[in-house]
C-alpha positions in Angstrom: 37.1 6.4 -54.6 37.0 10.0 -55.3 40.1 11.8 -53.5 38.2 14.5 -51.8 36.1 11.6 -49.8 38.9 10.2 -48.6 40.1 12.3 -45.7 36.5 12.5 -44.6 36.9 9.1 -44.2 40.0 9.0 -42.4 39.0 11.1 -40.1 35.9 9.4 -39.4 38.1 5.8 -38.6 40.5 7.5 -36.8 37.4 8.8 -34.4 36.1 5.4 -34.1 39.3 4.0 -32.8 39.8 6.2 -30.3 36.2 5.8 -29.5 36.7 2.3 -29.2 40.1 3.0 -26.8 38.3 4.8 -24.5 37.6 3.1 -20.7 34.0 2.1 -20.2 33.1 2.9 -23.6 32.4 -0.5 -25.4 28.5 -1.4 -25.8 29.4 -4.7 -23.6 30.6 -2.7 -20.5 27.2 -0.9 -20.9 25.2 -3.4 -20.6 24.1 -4.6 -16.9 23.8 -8.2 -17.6 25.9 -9.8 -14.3 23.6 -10.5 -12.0 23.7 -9.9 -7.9 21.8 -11.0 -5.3 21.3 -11.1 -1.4 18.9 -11.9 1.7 18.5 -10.6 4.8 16.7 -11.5 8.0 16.0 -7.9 10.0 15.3 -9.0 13.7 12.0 -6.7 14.0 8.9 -6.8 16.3 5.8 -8.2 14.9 4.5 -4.8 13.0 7.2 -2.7 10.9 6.3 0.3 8.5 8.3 0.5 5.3 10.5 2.7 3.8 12.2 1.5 0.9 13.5 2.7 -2.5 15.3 1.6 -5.3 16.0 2.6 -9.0 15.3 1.0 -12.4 13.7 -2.3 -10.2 10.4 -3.9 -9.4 9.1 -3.4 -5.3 7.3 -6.4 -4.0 5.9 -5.8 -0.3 3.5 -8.7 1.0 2.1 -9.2 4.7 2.4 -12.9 6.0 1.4 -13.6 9.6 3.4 -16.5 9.3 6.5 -15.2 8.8 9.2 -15.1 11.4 10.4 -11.9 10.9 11.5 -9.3 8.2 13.4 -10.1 5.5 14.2 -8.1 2.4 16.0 -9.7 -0.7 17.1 -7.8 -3.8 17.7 -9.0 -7.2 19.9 -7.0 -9.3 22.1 -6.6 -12.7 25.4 -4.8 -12.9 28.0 -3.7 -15.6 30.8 -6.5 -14.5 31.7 -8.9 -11.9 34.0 -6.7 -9.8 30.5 -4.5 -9.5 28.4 -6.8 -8.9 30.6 -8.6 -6.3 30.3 -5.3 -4.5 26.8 -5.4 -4.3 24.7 -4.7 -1.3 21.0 -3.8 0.0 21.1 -1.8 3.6 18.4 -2.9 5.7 18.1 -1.4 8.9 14.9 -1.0 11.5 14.5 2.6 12.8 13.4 3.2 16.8 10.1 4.0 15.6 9.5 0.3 13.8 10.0 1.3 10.3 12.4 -0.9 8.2 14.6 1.5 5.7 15.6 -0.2 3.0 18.4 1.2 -0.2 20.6 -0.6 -2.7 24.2 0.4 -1.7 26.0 0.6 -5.2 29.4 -0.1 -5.4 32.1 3.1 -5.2 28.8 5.1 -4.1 26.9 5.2 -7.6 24.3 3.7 -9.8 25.2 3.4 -14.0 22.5 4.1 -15.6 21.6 0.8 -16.8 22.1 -0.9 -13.5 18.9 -2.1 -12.3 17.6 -3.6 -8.6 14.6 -5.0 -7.5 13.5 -5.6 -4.0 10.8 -8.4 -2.2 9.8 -7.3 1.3 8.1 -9.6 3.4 7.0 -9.1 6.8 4.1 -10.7 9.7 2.6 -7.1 9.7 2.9 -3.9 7.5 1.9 -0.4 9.2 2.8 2.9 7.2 4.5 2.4 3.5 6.9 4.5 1.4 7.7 2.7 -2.0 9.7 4.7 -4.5 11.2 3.5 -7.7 12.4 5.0 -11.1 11.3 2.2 -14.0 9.3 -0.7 -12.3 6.4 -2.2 -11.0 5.0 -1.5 -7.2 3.0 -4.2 -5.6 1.3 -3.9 -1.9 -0.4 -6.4 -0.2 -2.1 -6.7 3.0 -1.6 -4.3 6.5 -2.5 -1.2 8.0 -1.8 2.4 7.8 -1.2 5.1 4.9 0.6 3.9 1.9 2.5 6.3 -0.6 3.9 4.7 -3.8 5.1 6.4 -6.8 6.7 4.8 -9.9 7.8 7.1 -13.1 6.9 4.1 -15.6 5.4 0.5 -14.3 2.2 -0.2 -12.9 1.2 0.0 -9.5 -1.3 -3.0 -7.3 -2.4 -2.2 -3.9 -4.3 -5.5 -2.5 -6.3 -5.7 0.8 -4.3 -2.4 3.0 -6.3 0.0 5.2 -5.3 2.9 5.4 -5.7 6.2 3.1 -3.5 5.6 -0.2 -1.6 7.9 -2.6 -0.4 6.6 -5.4 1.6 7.8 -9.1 2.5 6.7 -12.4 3.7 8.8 -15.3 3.3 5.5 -17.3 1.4 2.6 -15.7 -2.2 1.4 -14.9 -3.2 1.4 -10.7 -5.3 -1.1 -9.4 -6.9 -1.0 -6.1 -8.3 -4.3 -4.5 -9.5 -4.6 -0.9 -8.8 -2.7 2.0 -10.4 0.8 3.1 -9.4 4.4 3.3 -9.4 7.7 0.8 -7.8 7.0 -2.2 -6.0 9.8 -4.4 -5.0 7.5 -7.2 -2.7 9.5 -10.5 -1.7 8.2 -13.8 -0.5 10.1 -17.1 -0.9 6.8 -18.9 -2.7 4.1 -17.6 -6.1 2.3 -16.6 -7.4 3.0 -13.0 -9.2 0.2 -11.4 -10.8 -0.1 -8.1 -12.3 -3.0 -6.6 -14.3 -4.4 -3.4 -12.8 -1.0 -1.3 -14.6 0.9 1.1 -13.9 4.0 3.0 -13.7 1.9 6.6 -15.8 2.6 9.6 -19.0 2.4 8.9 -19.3 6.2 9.7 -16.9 7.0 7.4 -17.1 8.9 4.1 -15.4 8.1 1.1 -12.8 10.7 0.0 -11.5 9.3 -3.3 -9.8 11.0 -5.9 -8.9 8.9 -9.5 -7.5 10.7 -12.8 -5.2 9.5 -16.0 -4.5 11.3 -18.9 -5.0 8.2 -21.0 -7.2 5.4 -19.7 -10.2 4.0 -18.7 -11.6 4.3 -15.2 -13.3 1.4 -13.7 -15.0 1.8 -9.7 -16.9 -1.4 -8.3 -18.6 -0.2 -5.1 -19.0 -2.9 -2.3 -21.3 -0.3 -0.4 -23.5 2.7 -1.4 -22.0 5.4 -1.1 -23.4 8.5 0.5 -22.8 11.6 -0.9 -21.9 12.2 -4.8 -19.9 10.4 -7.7 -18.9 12.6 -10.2 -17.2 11.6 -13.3 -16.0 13.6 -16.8 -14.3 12.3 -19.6 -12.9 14.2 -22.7 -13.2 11.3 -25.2 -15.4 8.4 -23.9 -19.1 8.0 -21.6 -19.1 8.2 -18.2 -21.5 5.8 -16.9 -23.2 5.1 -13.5 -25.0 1.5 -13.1 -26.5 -0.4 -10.4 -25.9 -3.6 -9.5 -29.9 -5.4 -8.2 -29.7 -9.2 -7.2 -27.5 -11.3 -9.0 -28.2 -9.7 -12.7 -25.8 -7.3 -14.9 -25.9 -4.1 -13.6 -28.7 -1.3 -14.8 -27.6 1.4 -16.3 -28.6 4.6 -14.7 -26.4 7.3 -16.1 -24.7 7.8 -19.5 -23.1 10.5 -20.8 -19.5 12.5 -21.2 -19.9 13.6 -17.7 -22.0 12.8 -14.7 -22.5 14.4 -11.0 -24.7 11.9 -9.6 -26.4 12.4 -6.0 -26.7 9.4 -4.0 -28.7 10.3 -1.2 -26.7 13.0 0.1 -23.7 12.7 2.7 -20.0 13.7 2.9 -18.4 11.6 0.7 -17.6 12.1 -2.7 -15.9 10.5 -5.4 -14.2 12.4 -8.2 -13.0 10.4 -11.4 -11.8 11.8 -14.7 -9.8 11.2 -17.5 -8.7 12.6 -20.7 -9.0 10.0 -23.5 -10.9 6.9 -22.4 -14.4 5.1 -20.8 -15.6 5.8 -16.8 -17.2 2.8 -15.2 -19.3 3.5 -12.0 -21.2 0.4 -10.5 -22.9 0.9 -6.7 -25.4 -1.6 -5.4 
């Protein structure tokens, strides 16, 4: 070995080993692999709102008349055993009904790659707030206005009434059920929306659905009154019509549409950067 390499080198071992001596600094201790766990029952009257956030984790909340009460369970990975014995969820009802629900991290603090995921279950949702960092958001079932946001995981909202705001920087939203405006945001993700209406009868719809990257897809269970409009920078918008039992007819084609249908106050305004807009009405 050529003698003007070699202090390089020495230098280079002797960082490594210190490095290596330092506390919390070895790739095992960074690694959230023990995993934690806990249940709780929340005495609660029949109907709670939701309030509930949580970092690097999955948010499950379902509606099930035949549960007994609340309860909320988390599943979770820490660094080590002494965190992870440490481990708690803080679950407390409000005087206005709405369960609050947080991870409570040991010595106050989340490491980064400390993760917790949280299943709410309840005999009847009203208002929701579900916030989380990396992870997937699914809603099912109650009534009142829902406002979810995840940086990166996908978002499903099933059978809720109730108007329903809803982000992803990285994720697809789908939207089954239920009745109420939508405003519906992805930077990168598909949008779906299926068998939705905007409620009373008198109502109008009031939806709003864009992604950066990403198809659109809208099956109308009703006609809507008022206009559809749709634009797409790569990609057809199209407006069809579904008559009897057959494929739908295609009505519309083209990189954007403003279709009238009938006149009205509602309106539905769809667009997308890169990717397809699918309109079908009866």
């Amino acid at each position: 070995m050529p003698a003007r390499n070699r202090p390089a080198l020495a230098l280079l071992a002797a960082l490594a080993l210190s490095t290596a001596a330092l506390p919390g600094c070895s790739y095992s201790s960074q690694r959230a692999v023990v995993p934690a766990s806990t249940s709780t029952a929340v005495p609660a009257a029949t109907t709670v709102g939701v309030d509930v956030s949580t970092s690097n984790g999955k948010l499950v909340i379902t509606q099930d008349p035949t549960a007994g009460g609340a309860t909320v369970s988390a599943e979770a990975k820490l660094v080590n055993q002494d965190r992870a014995d440490r481990f708690t969820v803080e679950a407390r009802l409000t005087d206005e009904g709405v369960l609050v629900v947080r991870p409570v991290w040991p010595d106050g603090e989340r490491h980064n790659v400390e993760s917790c995921s949280i299943t709410i279950i309840a005999p009847a949702l009203e208002a929701i707030v579900a916030k989380t960092s990396n992870g997937s958001i699914r809603l099912s079932g109650g009534i009142g206005k829902t406002d979810v946001h995840t940086s990166n995981g996908s978002i499903g909202i099933t059978d809720r009434d109730g108007d329903t705001y809803a982000r992803t920087s990285n994720g697809r939203i789908e939207v089954a059920g239920g009745a109420g405006a939508l405003e519906l945001v992805s930077s990168n993700g598909s949008i779906s929306i299926k068998g939705t209406s905007p409620g009373s009868a008198d109502a109008a719809y009031h939806w709003r659905a864009s992604t950066s990257n990403g198809s659109i897809h809208l099956d109308l269970v009703e006609p809507v009154a008022g206009r559809v409009r749709a634009s797409t920078s790569n990609g057809k918008a199209t407006f069809s019509r579904r008559i009897g039992s057959g494929e739908p007819q295609r009505m519309v084609s083209a990189s954007s549409i403003d279709h009238d249908l009938g006149g009205g106050a509602g309106e539905i305004v769809l667009t997308t950067s890169n990717g397809s807009i699918v309109v079908v009405s009866p």
